[in-house]
C-alpha positions, -999 to +999 in steps of 0.1 A: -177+020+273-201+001+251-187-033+234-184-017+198-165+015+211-144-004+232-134-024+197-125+010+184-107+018+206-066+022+199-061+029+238-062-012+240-031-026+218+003-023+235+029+001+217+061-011+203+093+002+196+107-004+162+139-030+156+148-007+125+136+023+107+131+021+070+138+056+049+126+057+009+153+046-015+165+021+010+182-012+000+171-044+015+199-064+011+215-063+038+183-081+054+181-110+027+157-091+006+169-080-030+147-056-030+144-012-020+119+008+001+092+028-021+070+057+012+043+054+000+020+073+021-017+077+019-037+045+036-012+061+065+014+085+066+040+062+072+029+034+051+057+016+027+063-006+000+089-026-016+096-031-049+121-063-056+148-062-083+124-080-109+097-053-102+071-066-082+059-045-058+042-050-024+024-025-012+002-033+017-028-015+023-026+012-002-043-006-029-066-036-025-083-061-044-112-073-028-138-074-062-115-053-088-080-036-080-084-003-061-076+024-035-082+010-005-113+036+009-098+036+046-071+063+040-055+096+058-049+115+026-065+111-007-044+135-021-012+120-004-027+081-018-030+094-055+008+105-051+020+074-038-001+056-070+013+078-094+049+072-077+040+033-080+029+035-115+060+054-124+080+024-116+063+004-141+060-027-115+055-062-132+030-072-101+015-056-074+006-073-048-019-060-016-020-064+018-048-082+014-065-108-016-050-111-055-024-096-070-025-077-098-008-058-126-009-019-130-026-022-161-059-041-140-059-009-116-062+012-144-086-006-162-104-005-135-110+028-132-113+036-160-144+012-164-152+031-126-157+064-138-173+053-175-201+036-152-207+069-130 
């Protein structure tokens, strides 16, 4: 197997068996966090975020902000992603913050696209 396939390859990492499963709605209280599970499928069909009691919500790699707030590109379900945006924005979250680089506020994601599509 060449070098760059063998990096793809998911047959390399070990599995793992989950301590606890985390079901939408759920409260996070009972493990120090004052905050509730948001599925948020999309980037991956199990993919979650949290949204604490003051409204900030985490949402790993469903949105990023590399160079602007976005949709992250690496995805299982665009259709599935734009629900779980939709389901964010809903919430009205104060901050979101990705996975990866700044956080950011709704608003800047919308913007955002909006300038997106006026440039296309």
């Amino acid at each position: 197997m060449s070098g760059v396939m063998k990096l793809l390859s998911l047959s390399d990492y070990e599995r793992f068996t989950p301590d606890i499963y985390l079901e939408d709605n759920q409260d996070l209280s009972a493990y120090g966090l004052d905050a509730h599970v948001i599925h948020t499928p999309g980037h991956s069909n199990e993919s979650i975020s949290t949204r604490t009691k003051d409204g900030n919500v985490f949402c790993g790699d469903l949105l990023t902000n590399t160079n602007t707030p976005a949709k992250n590109t690496l995805i299982q379900n665009a259709d599935v992603l734009d629900a779980s945006v939709e389901k964010l924005r809903a919430l009205a979250p104060s901050t979101i913050y990705p996975g990866h680089e700044k956080p950011f506020s709704m608003e800047q994601l919308t913007n955002a696209r909006a300038s997106y599509y006026q440039k296309g």
